[in-house]
matplotlib code that plots the C-alpha trace (Angstrom):
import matplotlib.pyplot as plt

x = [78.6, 75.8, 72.4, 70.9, 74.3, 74.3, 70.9, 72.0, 74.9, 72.3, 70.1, 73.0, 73.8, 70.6, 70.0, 73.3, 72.9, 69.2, 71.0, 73.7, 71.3, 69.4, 72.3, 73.7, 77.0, 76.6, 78.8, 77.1, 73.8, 74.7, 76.9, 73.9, 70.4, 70.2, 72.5, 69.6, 66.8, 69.2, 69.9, 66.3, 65.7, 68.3, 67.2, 63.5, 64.6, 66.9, 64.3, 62.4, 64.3, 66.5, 63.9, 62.2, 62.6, 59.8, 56.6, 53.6, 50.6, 49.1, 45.7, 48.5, 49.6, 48.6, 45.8, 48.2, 50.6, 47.5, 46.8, 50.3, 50.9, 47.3, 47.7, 51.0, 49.8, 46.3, 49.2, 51.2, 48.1, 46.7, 50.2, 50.2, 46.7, 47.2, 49.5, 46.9, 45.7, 49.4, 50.6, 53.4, 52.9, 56.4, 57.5, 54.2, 55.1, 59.0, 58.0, 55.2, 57.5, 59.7, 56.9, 56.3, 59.7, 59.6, 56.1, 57.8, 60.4, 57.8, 55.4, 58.4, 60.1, 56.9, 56.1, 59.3, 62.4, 60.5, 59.0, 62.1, 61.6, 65.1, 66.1, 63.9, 66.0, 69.2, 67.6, 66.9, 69.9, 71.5, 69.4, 69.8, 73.8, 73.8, 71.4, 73.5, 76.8, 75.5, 74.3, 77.8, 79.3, 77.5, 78.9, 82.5, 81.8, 80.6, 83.6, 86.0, 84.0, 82.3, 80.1, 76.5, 76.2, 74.3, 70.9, 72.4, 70.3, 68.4, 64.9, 61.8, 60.4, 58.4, 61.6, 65.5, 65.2, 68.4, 70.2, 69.9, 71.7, 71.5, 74.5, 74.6, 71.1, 69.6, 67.8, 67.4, 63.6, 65.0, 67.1, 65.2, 62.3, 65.7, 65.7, 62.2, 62.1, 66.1, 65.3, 62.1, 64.3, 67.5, 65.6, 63.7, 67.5, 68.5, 65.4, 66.1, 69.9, 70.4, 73.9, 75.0, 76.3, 72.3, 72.3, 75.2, 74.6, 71.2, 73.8, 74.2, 70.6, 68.9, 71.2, 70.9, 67.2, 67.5, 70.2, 67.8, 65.4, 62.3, 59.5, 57.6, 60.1, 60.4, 57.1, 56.3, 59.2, 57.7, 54.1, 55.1, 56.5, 54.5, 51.3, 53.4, 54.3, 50.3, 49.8, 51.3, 49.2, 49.2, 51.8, 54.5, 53.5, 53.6, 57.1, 58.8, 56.9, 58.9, 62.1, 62.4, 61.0, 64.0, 66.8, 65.5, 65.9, 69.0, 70.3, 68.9, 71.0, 74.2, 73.3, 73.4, 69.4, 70.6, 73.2, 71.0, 68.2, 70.7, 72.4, 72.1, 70.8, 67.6, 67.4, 67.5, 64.7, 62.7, 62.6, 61.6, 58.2, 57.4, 58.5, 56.0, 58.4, 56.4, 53.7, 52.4, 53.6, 53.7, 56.5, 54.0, 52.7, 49.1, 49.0, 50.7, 47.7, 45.3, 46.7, 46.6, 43.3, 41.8, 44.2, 42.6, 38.9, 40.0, 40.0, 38.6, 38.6, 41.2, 44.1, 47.0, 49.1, 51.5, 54.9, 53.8, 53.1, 56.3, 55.6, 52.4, 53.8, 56.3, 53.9, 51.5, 54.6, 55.7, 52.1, 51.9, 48.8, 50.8, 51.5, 54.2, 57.5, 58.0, 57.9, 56.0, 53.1, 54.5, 51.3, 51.9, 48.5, 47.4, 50.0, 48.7, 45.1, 46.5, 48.4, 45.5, 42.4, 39.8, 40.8, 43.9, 42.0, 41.6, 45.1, 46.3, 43.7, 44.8, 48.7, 47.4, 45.1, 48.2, 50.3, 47.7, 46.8, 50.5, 51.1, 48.4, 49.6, 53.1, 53.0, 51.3, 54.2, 57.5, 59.9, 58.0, 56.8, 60.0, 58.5, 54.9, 56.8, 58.5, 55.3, 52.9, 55.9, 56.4, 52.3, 52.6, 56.0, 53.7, 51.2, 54.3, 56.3, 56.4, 58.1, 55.5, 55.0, 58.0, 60.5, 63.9, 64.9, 65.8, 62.5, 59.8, 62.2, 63.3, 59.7, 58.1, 60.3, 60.2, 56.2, 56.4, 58.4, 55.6, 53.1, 55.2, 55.6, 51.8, 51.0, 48.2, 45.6, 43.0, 42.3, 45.6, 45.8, 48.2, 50.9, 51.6, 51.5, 54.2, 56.7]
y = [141.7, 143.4, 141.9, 145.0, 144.6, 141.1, 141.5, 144.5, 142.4, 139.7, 142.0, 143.2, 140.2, 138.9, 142.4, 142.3, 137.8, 139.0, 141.5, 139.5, 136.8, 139.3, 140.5, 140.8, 139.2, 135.4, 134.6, 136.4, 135.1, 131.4, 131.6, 133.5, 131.7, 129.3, 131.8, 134.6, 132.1, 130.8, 134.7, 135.7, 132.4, 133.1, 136.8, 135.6, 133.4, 135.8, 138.4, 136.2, 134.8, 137.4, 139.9, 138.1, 140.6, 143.1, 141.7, 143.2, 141.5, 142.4, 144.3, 146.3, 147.4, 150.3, 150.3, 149.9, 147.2, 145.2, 145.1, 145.0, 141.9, 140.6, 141.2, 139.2, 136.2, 135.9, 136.0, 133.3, 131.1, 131.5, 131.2, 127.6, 126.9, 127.7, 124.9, 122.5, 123.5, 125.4, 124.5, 124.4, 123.0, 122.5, 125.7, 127.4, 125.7, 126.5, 130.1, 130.2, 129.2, 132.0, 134.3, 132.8, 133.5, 137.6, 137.4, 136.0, 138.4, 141.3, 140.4, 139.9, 143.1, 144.7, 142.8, 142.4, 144.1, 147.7, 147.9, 149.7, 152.5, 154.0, 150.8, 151.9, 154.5, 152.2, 149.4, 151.4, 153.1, 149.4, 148.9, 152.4, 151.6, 148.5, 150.2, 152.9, 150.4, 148.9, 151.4, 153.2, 149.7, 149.8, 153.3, 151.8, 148.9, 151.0, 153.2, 150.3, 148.5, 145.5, 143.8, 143.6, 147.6, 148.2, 146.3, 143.5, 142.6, 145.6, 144.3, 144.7, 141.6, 143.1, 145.4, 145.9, 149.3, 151.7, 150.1, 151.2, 151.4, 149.0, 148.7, 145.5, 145.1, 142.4, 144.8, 148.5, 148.1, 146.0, 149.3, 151.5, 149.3, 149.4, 152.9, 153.9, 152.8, 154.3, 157.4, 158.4, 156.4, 158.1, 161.8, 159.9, 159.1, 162.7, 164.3, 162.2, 162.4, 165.6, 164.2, 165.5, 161.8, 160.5, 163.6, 162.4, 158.9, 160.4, 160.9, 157.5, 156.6, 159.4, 159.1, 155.3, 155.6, 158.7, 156.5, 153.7, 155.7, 154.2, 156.3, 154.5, 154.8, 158.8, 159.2, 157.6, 159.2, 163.0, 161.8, 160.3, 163.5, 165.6, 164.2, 164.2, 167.7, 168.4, 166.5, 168.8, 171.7, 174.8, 176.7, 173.8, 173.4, 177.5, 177.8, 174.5, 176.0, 179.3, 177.7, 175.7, 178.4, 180.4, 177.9, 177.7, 180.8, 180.9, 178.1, 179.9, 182.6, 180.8, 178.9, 175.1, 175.2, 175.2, 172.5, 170.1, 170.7, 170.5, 166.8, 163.8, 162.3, 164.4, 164.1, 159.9, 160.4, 162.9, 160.6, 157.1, 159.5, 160.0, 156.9, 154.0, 150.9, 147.4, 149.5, 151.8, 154.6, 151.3, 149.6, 146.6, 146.6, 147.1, 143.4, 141.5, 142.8, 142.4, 138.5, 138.1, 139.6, 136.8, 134.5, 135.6, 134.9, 131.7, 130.7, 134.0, 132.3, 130.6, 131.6, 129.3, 129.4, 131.8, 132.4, 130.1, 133.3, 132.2, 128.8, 129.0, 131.8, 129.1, 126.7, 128.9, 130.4, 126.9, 126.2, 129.2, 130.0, 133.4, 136.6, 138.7, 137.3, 138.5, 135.8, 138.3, 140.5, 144.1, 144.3, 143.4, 143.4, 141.9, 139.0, 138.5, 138.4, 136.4, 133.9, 133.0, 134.6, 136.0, 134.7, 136.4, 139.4, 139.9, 139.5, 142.1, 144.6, 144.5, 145.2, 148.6, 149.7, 149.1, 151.2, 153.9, 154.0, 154.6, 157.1, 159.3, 160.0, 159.9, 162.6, 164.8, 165.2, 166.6, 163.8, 160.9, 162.8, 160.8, 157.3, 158.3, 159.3, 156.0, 153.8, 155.9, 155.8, 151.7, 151.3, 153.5, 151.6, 148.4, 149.2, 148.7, 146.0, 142.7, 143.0, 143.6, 139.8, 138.0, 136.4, 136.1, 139.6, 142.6, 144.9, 143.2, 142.7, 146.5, 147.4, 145.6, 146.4, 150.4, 150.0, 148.2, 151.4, 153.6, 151.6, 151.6, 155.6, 156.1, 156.0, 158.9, 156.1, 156.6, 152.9, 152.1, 153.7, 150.7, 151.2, 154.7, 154.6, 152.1, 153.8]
z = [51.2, 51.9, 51.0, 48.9, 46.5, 46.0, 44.4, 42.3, 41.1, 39.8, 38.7, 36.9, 35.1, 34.5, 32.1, 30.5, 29.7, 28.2, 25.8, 24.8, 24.1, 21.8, 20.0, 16.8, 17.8, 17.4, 20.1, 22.7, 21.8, 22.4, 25.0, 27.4, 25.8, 29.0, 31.8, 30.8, 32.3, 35.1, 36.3, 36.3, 38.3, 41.2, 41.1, 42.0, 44.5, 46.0, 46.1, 47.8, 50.4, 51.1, 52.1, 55.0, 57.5, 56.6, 54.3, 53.1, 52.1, 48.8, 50.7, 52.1, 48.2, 46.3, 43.8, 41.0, 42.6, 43.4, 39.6, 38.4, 40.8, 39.4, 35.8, 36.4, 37.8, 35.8, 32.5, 34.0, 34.9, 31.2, 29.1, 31.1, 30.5, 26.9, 26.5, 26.2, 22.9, 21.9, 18.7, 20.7, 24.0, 24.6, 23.9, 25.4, 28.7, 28.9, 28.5, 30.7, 33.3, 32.7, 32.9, 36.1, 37.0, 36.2, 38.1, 41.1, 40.8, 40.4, 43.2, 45.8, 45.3, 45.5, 48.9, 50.2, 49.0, 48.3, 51.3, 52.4, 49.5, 49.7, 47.8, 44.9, 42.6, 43.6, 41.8, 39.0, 38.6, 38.2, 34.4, 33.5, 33.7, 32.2, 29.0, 28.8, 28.9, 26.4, 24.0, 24.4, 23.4, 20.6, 19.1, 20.2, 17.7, 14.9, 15.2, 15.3, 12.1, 14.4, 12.2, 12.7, 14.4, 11.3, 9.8, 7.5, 4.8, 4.7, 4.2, 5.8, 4.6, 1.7, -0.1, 0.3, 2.3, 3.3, 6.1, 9.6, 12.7, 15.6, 17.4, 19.2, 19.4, 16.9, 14.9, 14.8, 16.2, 19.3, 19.8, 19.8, 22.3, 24.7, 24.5, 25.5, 29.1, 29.1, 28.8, 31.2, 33.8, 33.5, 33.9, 36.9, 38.6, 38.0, 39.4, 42.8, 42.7, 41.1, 39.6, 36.2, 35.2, 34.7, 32.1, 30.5, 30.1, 28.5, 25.6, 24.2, 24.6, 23.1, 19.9, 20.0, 19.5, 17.2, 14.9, 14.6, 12.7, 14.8, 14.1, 16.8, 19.7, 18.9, 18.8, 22.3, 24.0, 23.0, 23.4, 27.0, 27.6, 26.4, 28.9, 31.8, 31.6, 31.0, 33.7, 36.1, 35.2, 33.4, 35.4, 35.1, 31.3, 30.4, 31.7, 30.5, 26.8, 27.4, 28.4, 25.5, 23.0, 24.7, 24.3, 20.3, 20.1, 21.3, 19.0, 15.9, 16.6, 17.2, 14.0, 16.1, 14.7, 11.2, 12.0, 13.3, 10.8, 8.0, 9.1, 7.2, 10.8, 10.6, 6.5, 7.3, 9.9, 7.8, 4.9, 7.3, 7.9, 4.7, 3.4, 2.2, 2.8, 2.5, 0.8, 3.5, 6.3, 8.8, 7.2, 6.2, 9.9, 8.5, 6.6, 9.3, 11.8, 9.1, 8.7, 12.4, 12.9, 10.9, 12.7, 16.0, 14.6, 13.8, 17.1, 19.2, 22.9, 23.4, 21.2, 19.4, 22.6, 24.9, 22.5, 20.0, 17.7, 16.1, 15.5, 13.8, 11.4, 10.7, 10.1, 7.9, 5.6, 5.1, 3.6, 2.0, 3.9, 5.1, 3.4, 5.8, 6.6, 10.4, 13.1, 15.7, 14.6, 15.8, 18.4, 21.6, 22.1, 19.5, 20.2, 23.1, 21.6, 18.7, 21.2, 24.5, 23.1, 24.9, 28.1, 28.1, 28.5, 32.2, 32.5, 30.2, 31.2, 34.7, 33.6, 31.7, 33.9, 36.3, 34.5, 33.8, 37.4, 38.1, 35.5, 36.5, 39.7, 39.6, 37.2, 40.1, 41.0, 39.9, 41.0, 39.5, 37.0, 35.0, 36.2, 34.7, 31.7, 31.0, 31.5, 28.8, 26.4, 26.9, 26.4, 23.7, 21.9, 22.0, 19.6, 16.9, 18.8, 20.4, 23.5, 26.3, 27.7, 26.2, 27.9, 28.1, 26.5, 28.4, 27.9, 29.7, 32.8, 32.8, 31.9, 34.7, 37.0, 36.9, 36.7, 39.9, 40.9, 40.1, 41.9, 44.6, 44.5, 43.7, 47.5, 46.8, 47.4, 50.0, 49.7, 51.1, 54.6, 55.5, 53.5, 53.7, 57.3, 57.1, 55.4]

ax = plt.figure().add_subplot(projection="3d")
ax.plot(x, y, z, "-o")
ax.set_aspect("equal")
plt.show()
């Protein structure tokens, strides 16, 4: 079997074990808890050893991979570091190690396996199939009555709200985070292959995150859009303006405008904007960062320890010492404050400036203008949701994995002579 499908294969799996272990379907989740962390394991190791042949040192990089690979490593070294003062130290350590893992996995493809580039969109292409598997899974199950496609109890930890779709995801949030990187990447695949089948399996993912009602996720999708297409200048943002003021024209006339606007779909998601569940527009967001602010000043340098967020909300609930009832704070960044402190700073500077480094210039250009797109929507999906640094769920691995991507397609860099004139 050829080497480049092997690791597509355990690429494969490794996705589809992290989203059945975030799932609403019991069974799934504890049948793949530990095969998730085994998978991501063999797929570092793999990527590693199985690319020998052709190596590139990390001077050799690109601006942004040198960061990426950078911002990686400094948040592996502080997550263990963390666990001397966790509240968790177990826990800190078992998922530091898995962060250490992804890193692995992140820094060899970059130096190793992508340094033949026609591999690139391949690789891709295996998550967006698996996504869009499993968001068209999820419709199957609704239709059939599975239970669990839809949000069970209903409440946001403050009120009993209207219940949500969320396939086979855990929650409707979760979703919708699997959605944002979906999307960008799918229009990436079908700017380079040009096939009609990435446009279609755009189907099942746009309405997936549209069903889910996720304000946030909507609004980083069209904002992440939106700056990529200004980002290729006046020209290429005039005409996609008058192409899609034509087509809305069009679909007033044939009446398909006043379909749309009229659905119960678009009522749903009118009313979650306007709505004021958990006592503001945030859905309750606003206390929990409020909460964890003061958490964070409690101990501003060093943090309560990597993935022991959880824990301590545990532990402050139980004493009553703790207002929300969420486990995460809805912040990646302030998790990650909240969790190592001020020396987790360094480490999750680098990983932005990373991704904004990327962003900017793949969306120069037309064909990774879809790659550029997907990274300012993730940043952007973070400010509401925990899911940038966390292990063992499908996000950060699909995340990390197409900004590595862009880094590797942002060759525009004067400062790295060495690599372009490699490939």
């Amino acid at each position: 079997m050829p080497r480049p499908r092997v690791w597509r294969i355990i690429y494969a799996v490794t996705i589809a074990l992290m989203l059945c272990a975030a799932s609403s379907q019991p069974v799934l989740v504890s049948t793949s808890y530990y095969p998730r962390y085994a998978a991501l394991l063999i797929l570092a190791v793999v990527t590693y050893q199985g690319h020998r042949a052709r190596v590139i040192n990390i001077k050799m990089m690109t601006r942004s991979s040198r960061f990426l690979v950078l911002g990686m490593w400094l948040a592996v070294a502080t997550g263990a570091l963390s666990s001397l003062w966790s509240v968790d130290p177990i826990l800190t350590l078992q998922q530091s190690a898995a962060l250490a893992v992804l890193a692995g996995t992140i820094h060899a493809v970059l130096s190793r396996r992508w340094t033949n580039k026609r591999f690139i969109e391949g690789d891709l292409a295996v998550a967006y199939w698996v996504l869009i598997a499993f968001f068209a899974l999820g419709f199957v199950g609704r239709a059939i009555g599975l239970p669990g496609t839809q949000s069970v109890a209903g409440f946001n930890g403050f009120q009993l709200v209207e219940l949500r779709y969320q396939g086979l995801a855990g929650n409707p949030n979760m979703l919708a985070v699997l959605g944002v990187p979906t999307i960008p990447i799918g229009w990436h695949l079908w700017l380079h292959y040009r096939k009609v089948s990435y446009l279609l399996g755009l189907v099942p993912a746009i309405f997936s995150v549209l069903m889910s009602q996720s304000r946030t996720a909507m609004l980083a999708i069209a904002g992440g859009a939106l700056l990529a297409l200004l980002r290729r200048g006046p020209r290429v943002a005039f005409s996609a303006t008058a192409a899609g003021t034509v087509l809305i024209g069009l679909g007033y006339a044939s009446g398909v405008v006043g379909l749309v606007l009229s659905s119960q779909l678009l009522n749903s998601i009118a009313d979650r904007f306007e709505s004021r569940e958990g006592g503001g527009v945030l859905n309750g967001r606003t206390a929990a960062w409020a909460e964890t602010a003061g958490l964070i000043q409690q101990r501003p340098v060093t943090g309560w320890g990597y993935s022991a967020g959880p824990r301590l909300f545990e532990q402050l609930r139980a004493s009553g010492d703790l207002a929300f009832g969420r486990d995460v704070v809805h912040n990646s960044y302030l998790q990650w404050l909240l969790e190592t402190g001020a020396i987790g700073i360094a480490a999750i500077l680098a990983l932005v400036v990373a991704c904004l480094i990327a962003a900017w210039k793949c969306s120069a250009q037309g064909r990774t203008s879809g790659l550029a797109w997907c990274l300012i929507a993730g940043l952007v999906m973070q400010f509401t949701e925990s899911a940038m640094l966390g292990t063992g769920q499908a996000y950060p691995v699909v995340f990390w994995v197409a900004a590595a991507a862009a880094t590797t397609h942002a060759i525009h860099d004067a400062a790295t002579p060495a690599l372009a004139h490699a490939r």
